[in-house]
PANUBA-471964 format. One record per residue (C-alpha): residue in one letter; x negated, y, z negated. Coordinates in pm, 1 decimal. Layout:
BEGIN
+---+----------+----------+----------+
: r :       px :       py :       pz :
+---+----------+----------+----------+
: A :        X :        Y :        Z :
...
+---+----------+----------+----------+
//
This chain:
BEGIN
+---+----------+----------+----------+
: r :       px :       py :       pz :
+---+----------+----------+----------+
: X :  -9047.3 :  -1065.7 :   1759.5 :
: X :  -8715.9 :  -1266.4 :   1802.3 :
: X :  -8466.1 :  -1066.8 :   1953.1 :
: X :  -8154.3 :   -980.9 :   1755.5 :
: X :  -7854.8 :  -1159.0 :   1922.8 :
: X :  -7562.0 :   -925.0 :   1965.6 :
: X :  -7198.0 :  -1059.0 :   1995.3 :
: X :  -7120.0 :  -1099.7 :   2364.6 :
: X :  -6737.4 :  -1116.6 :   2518.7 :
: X :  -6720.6 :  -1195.9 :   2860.7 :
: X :  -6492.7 :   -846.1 :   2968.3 :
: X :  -6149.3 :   -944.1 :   3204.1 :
: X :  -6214.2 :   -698.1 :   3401.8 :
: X :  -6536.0 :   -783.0 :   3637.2 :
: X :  -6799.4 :   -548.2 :   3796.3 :
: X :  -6949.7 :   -552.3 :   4085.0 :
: X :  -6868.0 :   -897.4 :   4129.3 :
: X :  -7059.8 :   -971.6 :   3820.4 :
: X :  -6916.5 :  -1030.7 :   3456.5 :
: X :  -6968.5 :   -759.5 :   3204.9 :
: X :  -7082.4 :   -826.7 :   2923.9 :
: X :  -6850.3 :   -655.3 :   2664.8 :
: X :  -7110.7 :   -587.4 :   2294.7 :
: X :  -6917.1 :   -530.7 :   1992.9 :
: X :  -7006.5 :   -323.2 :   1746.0 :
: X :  -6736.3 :   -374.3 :   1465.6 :
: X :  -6728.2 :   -741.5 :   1299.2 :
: X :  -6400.7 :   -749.6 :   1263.3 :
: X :  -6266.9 :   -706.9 :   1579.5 :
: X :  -6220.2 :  -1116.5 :   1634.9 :
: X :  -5995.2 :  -1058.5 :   1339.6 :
: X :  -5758.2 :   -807.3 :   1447.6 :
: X :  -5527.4 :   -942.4 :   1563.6 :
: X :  -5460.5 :  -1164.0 :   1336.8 :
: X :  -5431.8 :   -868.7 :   1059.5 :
: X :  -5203.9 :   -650.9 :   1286.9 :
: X :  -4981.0 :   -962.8 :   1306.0 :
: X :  -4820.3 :   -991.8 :    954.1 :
: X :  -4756.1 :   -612.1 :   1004.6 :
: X :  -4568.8 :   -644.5 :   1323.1 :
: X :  -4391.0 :   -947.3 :   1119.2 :
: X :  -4249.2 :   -721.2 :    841.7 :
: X :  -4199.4 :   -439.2 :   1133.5 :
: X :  -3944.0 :   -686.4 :   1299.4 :
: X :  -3788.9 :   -772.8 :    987.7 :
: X :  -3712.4 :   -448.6 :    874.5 :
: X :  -3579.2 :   -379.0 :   1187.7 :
: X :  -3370.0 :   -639.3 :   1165.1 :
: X :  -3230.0 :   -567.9 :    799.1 :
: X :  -3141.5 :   -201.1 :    928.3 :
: X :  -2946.6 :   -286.7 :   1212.3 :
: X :  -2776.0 :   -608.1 :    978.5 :
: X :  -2692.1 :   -273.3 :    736.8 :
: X :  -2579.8 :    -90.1 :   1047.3 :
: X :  -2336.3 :   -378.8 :   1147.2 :
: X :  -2214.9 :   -462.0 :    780.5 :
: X :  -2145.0 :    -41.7 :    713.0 :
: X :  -1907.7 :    -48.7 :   1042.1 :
: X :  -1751.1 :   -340.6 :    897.5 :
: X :  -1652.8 :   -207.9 :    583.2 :
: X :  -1541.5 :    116.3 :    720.4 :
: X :  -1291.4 :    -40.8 :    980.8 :
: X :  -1131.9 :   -309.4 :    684.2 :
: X :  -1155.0 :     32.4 :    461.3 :
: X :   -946.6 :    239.2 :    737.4 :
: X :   -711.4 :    -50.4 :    749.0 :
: X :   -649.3 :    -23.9 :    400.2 :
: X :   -599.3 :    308.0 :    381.3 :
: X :   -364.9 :    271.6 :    705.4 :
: X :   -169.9 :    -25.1 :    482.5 :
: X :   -118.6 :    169.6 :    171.1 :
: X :     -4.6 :    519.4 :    301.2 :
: X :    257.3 :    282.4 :    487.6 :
: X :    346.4 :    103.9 :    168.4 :
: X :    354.8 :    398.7 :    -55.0 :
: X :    577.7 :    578.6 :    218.1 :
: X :    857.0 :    280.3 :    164.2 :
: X :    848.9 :    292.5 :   -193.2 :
: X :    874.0 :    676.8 :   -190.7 :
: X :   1217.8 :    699.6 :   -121.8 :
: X :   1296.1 :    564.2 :   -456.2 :
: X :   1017.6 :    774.9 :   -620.7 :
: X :   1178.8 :   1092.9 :   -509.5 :
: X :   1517.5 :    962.8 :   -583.6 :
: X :   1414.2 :    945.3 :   -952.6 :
: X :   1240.0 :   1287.4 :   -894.2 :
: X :   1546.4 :   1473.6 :   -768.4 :
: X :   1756.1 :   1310.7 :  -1013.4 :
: X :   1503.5 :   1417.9 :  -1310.0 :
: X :   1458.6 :   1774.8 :  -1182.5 :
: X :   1821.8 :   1850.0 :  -1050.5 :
: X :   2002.3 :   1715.6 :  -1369.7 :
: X :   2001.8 :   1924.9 :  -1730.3 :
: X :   2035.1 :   1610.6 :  -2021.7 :
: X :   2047.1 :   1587.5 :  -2364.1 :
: X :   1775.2 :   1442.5 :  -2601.8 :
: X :   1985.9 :   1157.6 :  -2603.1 :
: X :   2076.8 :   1078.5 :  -2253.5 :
: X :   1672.7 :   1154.1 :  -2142.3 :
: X :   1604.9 :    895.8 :  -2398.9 :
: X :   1873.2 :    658.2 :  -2310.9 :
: X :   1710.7 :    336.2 :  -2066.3 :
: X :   1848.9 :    256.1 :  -1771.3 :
: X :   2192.1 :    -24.9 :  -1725.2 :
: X :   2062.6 :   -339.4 :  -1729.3 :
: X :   2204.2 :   -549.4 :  -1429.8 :
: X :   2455.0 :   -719.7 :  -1617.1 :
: X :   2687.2 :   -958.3 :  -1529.4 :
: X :   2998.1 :   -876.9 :  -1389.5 :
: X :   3310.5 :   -852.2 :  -1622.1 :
: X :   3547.9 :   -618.2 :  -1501.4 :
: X :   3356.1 :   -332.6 :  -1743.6 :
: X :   3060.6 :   -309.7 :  -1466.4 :
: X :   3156.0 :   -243.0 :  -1140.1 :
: X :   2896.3 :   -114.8 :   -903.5 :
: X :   2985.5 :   -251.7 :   -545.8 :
: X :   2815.8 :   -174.9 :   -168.4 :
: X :   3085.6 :   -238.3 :     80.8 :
: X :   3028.9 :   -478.4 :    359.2 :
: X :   3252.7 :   -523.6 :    670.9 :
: X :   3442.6 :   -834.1 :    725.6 :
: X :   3320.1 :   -856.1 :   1088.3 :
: X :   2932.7 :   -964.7 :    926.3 :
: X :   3047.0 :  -1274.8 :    734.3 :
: X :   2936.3 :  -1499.9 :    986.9 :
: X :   2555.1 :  -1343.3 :   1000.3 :
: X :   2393.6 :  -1561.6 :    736.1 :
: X :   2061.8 :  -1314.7 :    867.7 :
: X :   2259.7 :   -954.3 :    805.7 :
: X :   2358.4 :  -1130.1 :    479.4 :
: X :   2025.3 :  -1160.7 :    345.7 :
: X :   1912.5 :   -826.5 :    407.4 :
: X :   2225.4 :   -698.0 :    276.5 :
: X :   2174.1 :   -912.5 :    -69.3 :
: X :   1801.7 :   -743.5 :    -27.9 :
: X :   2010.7 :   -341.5 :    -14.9 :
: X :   2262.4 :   -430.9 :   -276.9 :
: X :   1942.7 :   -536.4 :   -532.4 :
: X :   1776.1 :   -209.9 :   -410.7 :
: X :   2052.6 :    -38.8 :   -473.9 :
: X :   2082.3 :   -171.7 :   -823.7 :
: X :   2431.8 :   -291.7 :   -775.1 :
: X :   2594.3 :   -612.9 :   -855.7 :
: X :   2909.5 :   -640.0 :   -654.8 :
: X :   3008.4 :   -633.9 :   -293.8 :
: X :   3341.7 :   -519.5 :   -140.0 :
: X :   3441.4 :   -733.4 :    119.8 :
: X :   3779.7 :   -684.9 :    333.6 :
: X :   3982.5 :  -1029.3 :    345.1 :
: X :   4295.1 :   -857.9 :    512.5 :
: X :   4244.8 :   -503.8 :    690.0 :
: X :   4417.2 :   -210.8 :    770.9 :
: X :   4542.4 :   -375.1 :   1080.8 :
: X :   4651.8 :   -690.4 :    905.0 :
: X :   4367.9 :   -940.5 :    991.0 :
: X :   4267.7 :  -1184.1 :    800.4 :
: X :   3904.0 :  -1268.3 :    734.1 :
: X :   3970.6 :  -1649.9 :    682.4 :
: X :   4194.3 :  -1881.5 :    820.3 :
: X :   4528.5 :  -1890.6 :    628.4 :
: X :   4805.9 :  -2143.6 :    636.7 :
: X :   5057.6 :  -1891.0 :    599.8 :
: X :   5333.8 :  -1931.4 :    883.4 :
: X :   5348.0 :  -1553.3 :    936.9 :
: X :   4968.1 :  -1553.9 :    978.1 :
: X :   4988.2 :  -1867.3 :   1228.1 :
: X :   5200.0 :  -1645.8 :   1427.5 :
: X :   5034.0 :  -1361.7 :   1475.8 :
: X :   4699.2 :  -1518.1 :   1537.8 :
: X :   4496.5 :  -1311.6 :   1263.7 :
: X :   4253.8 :  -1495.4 :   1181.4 :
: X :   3816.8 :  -1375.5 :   1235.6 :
: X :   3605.1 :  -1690.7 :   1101.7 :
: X :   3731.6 :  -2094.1 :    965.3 :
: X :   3720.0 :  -2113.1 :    617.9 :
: X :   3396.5 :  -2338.6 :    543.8 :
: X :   3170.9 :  -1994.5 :    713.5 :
: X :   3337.5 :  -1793.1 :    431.6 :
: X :   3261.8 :  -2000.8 :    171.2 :
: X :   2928.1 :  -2046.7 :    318.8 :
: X :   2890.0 :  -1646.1 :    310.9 :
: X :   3064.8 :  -1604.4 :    -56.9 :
: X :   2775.7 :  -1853.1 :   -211.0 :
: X :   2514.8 :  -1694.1 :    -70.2 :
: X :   2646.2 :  -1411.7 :   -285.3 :
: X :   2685.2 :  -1628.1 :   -556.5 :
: X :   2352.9 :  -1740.4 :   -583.1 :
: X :   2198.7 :  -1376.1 :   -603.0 :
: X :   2477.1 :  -1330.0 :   -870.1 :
: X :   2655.4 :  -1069.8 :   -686.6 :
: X :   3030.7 :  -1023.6 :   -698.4 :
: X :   3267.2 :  -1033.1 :   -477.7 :
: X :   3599.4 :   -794.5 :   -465.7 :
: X :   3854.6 :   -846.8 :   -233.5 :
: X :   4013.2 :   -544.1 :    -38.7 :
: X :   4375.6 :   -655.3 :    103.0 :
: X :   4559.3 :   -395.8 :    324.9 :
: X :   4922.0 :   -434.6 :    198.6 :
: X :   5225.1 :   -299.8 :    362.0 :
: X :   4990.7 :   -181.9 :    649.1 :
: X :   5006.9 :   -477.2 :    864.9 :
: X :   5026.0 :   -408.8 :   1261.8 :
: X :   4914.9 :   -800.8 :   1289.1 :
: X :   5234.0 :   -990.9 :   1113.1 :
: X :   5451.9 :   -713.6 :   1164.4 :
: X :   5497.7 :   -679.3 :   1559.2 :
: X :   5478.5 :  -1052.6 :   1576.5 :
: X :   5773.7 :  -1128.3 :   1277.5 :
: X :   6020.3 :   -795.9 :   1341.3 :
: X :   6200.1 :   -904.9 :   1065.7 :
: X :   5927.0 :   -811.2 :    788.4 :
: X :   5878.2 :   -481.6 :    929.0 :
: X :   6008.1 :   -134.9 :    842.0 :
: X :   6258.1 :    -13.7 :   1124.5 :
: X :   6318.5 :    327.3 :   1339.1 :
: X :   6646.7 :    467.2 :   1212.8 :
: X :   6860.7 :    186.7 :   1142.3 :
: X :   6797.9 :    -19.3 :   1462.0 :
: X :   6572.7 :   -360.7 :   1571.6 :
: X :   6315.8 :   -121.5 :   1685.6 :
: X :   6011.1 :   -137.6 :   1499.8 :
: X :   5882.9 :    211.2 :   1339.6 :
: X :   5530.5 :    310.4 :   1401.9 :
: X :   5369.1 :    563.9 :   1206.6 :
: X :   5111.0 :    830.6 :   1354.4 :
: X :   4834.6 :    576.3 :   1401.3 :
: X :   5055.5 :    431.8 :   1686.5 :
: X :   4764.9 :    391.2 :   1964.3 :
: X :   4634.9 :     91.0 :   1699.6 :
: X :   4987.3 :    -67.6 :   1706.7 :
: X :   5152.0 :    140.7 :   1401.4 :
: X :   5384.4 :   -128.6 :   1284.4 :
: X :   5447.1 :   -129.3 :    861.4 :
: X :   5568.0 :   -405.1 :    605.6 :
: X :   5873.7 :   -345.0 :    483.4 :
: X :   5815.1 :   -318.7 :     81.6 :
: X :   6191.3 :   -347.2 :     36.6 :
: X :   6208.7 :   -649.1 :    225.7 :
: X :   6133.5 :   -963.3 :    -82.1 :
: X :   5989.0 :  -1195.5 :    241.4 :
: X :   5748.5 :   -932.8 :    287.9 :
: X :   5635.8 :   -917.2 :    -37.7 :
: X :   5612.0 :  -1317.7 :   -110.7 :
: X :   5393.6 :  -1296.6 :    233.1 :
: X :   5141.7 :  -1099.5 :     78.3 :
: X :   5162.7 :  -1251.5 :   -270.8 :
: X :   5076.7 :  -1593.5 :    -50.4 :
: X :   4760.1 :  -1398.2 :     84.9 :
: X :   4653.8 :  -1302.2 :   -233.7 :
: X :   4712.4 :  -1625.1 :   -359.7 :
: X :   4465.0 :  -1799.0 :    -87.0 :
: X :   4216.7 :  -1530.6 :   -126.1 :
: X :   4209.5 :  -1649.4 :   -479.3 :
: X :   4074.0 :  -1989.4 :   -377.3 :
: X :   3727.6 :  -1870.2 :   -277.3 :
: X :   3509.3 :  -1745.1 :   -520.9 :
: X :   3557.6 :  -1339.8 :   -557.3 :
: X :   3568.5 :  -1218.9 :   -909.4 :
: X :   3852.4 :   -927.5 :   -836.4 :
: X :   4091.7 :   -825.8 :   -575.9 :
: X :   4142.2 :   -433.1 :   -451.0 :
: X :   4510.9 :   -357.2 :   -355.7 :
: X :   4505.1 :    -76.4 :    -71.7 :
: X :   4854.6 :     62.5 :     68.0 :
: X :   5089.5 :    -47.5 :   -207.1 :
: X :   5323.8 :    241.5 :    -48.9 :
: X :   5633.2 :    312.4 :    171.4 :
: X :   5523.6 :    477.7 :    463.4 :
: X :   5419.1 :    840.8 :    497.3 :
: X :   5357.3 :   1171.5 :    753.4 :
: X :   5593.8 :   1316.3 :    976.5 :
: X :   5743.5 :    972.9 :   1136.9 :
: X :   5850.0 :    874.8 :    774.7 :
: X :   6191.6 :   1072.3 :    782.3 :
: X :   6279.4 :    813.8 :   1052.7 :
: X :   6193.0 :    489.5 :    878.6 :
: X :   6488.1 :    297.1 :    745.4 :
: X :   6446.8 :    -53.1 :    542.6 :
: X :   6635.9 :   -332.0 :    596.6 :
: X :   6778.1 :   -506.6 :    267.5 :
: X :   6764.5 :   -115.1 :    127.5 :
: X :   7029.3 :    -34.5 :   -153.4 :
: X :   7206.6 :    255.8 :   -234.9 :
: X :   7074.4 :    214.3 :   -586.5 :
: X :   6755.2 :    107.2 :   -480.3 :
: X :   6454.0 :    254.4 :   -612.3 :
: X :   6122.4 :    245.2 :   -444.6 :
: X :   5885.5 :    349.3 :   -755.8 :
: X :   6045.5 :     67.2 :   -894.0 :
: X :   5988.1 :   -166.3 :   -646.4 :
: X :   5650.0 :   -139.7 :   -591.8 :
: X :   5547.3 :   -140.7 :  -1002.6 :
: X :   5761.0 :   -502.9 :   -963.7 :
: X :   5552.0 :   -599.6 :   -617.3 :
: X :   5245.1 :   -547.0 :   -871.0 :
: X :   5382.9 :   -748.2 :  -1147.5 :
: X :   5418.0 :  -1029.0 :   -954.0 :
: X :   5062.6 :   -975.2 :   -799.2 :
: X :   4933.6 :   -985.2 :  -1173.2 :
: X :   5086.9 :  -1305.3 :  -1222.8 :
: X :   4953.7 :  -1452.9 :   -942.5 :
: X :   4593.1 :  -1391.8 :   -987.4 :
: X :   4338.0 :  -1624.0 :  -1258.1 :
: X :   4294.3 :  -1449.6 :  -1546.8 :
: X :   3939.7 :  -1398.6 :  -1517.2 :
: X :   4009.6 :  -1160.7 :  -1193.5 :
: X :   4041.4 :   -777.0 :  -1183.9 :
: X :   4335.1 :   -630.3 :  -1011.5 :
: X :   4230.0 :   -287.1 :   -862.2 :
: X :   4469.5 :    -50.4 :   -679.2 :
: X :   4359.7 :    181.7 :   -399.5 :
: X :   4431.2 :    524.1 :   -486.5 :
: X :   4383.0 :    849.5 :   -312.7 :
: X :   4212.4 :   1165.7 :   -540.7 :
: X :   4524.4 :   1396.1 :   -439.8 :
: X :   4737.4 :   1126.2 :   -520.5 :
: X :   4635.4 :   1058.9 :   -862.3 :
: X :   4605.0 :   1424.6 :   -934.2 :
: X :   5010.6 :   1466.7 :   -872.3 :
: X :   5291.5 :   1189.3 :   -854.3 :
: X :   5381.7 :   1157.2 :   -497.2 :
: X :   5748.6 :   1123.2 :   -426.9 :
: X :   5732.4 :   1016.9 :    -83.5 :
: X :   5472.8 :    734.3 :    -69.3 :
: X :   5561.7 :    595.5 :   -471.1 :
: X :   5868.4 :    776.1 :   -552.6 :
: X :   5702.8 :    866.3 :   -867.3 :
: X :   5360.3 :    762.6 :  -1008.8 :
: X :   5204.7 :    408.5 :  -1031.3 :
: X :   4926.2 :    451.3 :  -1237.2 :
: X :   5160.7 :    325.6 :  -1504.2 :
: X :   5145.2 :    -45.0 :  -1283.9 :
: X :   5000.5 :   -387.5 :  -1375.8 :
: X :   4697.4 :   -318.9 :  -1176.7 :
: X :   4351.7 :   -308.4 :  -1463.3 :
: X :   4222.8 :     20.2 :  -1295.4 :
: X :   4207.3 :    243.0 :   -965.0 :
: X :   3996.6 :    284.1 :   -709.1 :
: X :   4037.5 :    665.1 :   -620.7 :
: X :   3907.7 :    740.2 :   -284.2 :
: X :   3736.6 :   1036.5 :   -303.1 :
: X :   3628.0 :    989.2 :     35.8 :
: X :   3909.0 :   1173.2 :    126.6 :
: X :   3906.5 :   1507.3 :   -117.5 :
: X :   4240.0 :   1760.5 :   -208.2 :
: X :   4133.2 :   2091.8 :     20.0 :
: X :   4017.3 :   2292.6 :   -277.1 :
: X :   3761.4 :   2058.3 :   -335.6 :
: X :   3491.1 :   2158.7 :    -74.9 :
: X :   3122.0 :   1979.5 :     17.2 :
: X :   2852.0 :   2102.9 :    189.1 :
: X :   2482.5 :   2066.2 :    163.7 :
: X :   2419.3 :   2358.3 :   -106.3 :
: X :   2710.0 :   2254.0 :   -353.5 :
: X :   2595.6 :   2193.1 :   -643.2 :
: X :   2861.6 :   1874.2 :   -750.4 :
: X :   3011.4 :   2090.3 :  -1041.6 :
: X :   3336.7 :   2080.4 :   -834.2 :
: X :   3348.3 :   1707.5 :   -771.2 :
: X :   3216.2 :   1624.7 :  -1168.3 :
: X :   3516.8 :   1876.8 :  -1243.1 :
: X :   3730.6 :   1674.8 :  -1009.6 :
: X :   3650.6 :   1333.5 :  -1161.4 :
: X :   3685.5 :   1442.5 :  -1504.7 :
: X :   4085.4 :   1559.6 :  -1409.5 :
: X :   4108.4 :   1248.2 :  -1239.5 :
: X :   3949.3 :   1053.2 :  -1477.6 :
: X :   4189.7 :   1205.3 :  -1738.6 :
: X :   4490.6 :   1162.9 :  -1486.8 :
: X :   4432.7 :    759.5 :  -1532.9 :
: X :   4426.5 :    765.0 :  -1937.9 :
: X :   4311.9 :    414.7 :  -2016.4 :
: X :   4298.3 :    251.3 :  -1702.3 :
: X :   3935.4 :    193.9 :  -1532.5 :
: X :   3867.9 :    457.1 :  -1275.1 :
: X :   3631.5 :    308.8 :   -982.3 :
: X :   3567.4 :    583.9 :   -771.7 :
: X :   3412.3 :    572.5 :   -370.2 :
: X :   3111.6 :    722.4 :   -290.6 :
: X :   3000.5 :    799.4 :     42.2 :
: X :   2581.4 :    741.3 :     20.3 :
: X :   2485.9 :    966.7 :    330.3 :
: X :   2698.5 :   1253.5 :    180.2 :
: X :   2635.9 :   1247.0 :   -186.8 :
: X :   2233.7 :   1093.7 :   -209.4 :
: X :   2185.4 :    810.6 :   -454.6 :
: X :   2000.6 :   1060.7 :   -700.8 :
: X :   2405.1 :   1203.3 :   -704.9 :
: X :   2503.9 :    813.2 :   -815.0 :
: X :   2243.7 :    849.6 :  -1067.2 :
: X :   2360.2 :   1157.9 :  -1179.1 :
: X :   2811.3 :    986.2 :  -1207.7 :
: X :   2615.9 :    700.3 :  -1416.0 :
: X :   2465.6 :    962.6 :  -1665.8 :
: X :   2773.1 :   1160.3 :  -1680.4 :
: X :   3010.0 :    878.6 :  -1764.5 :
: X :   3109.2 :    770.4 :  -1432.8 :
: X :   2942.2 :    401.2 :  -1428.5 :
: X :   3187.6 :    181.3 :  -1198.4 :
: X :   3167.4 :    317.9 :   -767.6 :
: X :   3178.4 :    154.2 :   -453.4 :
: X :   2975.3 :    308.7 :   -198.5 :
: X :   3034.2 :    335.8 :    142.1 :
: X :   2857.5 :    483.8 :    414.3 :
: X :   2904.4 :    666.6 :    736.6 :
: X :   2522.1 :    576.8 :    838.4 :
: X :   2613.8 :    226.6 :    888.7 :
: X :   2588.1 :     61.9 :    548.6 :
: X :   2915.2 :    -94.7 :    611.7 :
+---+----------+----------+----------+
//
């Protein structure tokens, strides 16, 4: 009998010196690995696929973190005006009527519509801080900005060609930066008013004596209690004084503003005033008189499209004063009043818990004071909130300027 041949495999691993002959039992052992390998193959790719998943999970959770980081930061900018519209909604009691009644339009301005941000004189030359201040007004939802062409101290924000202003050197930027500033305005479609400090005038008055109000008769120039800032007053007896401002207004005309604020159309007041004399005074010479003519004239000289506004202080307004006007001006040329409320009579007190039924009641006397002339009154943002300027709008009081002691202006 043949013998049965058996698979032999020579074995790695020798014996004795000798091969061993490995005998397999199992017929498919030369195909092993070969089956094992398509396993492995899908093994690997699994792997692969999980750790792929791993990678692409991380991914998405990082850009979903940064999303989340992103939004809470935008919704936290656009809050503010959320809870403004909250406050206002939940601290106000309206009518039917007034919850139904939509929001002013931003309308263009025509004297009717005044809602101005004031913006210091000293920024007209920052095309930047002009942009970003367009950017607050918008935000703000108001469509006219208060700009100072001739402050308190009696500088001028352009360059004039006045002789009294070439002498006293009060001048801040050349004329083409201002118009440069004024049409960036102008594109936006903002406003301009034009705040000119009248009879206070340190600048023109030290430098031409003869315009300014005297100390008791003599060449020496009065000063009132501001006196560390120079002090000195136009004389609003004096005509030359008078014309000189008339010429500013005049110039200021020239650029493109769309109304002109009069502040200190007065004689001078406080404890120093008992020793102010005015040269060219009268013994039949009336001061109330004098300054309703100064405003005339100031009427006259302006386009017809352009508001006249006169600075006005609450107390003021609520009784005639006889030492600043002699008697009342609200019956002047001037279209309306800018009361400064900035400034409040004592019994009208603020604090954090007041409710504003005081200063409603106090603009409603004031208001009433005025008769048919428009009353513009300030607003002081960091004191009052804007939901508070929401609040004047719904309750009849639609033309402000705000200010602010946070650095607005």
């Amino acid at each position: 009998m043949s013998k049965k041949k058996t698979d032999k495999k020579k074995s790695p691993y020798p014996e004795n010196g000798k091969v061993r002959i490995r005998h397999s039992y199992y017929t498919f052992a030369r195909e092993f690995p070969s089956k094992i390998m398509p396993l492995e193959g899908k093994r690997r790719k699994h792997r692969k696929k999980r750790i792929l998943k791993n990678i692409l999970t991380g991914f998405f959770f990082i850009i979903l973190m940064l999303f989340s980081y992103f939004t809470v930061n935008l919704m936290l900018d656009i809050s503010y005006t959320d809870k403004e519209k909250l406050d206002s909604e939940s601290e106000t009691t309206l009518t039917d009527t007034q919850e139904n009644e939509p929001t002013d339009p931003q309308l263009s301005f025509n004297g009717e519509n005044i809602k101005a941000l004031y913006m210091s004189a000293e920024r007209l030359g920052d095309r930047e801080y002009i942009g970003k201040f367009i950017k607050e007004i918008k935000r703000k939802n108001c469509n006219t900005v208060l700009i100072d062409f001739k402050n308190s101290e009696g500088k001028l924000s352009y360059t004039s060609l006045n002789e009294n202003a070439i002498t006293a050197h009060a001048f801040l930027f050349d004329n083409d930066t201002i118009r440069k500033a004024l049409d960036l305005f102008e594109e936006k479609d903002i406003r301009v008013i034009a705040r000119i400090y009248c009879f206070k005038d340190n600048a023109v008055a030290s430098t031409v004596p003869s315009l300014a109000v005297k100390y008791m008769n003599t060449d020496v120039n009065w000063v009132d209690s501001s006196s560390e800032k120079g002090g000195n007053r136009l004389n609003p007896l004096s005509a030359d004084a008078r014309k000189y401002i008339i010429s500013i207004i005049k110039e200021v005309t020239q650029f493109k503003i769309n109304g002109v604020l009069l502040e200190e159309v007065s004689f001078p007041s406080g404890e120093n005033a008992k020793n102010a004399s005015y040269p060219g005074e009268k013994k039949n010479s009336s001061k109330h008189k004098t300054l309703l003519s100064f405003m005339d004239d100031v009427k006259k000289a302006l386009p017809e499209n352009c508001i006249l506004l006169m600075g006005h202080s609450a107390k003021d307004v609520l009784e005639p004063n006889s030492e600043l006007y002699a008697g009342s001006v609200l019956t002047c040329a001037a279209d309306g009043f800018a009361v400064d409320t900035l400034q409040r009579p004592e019994n009208v007190i603020i604090d954090k818990k007041t409710d504003y039924a005081s200063v409603f009641s106090l603009f409603s006397t004031l208001k009433n004071n005025i008769g048919e002339k428009k009353a513009v009154f300030t607003v002081d943002i960091s004191e009052y909130s804007a939901s508070f300027v929401r609040k004047m709008q719904r309750a009849g009081y639609t033309d402000f300027i705000i200010y602010s002691s946070e650095g607005v202006y």
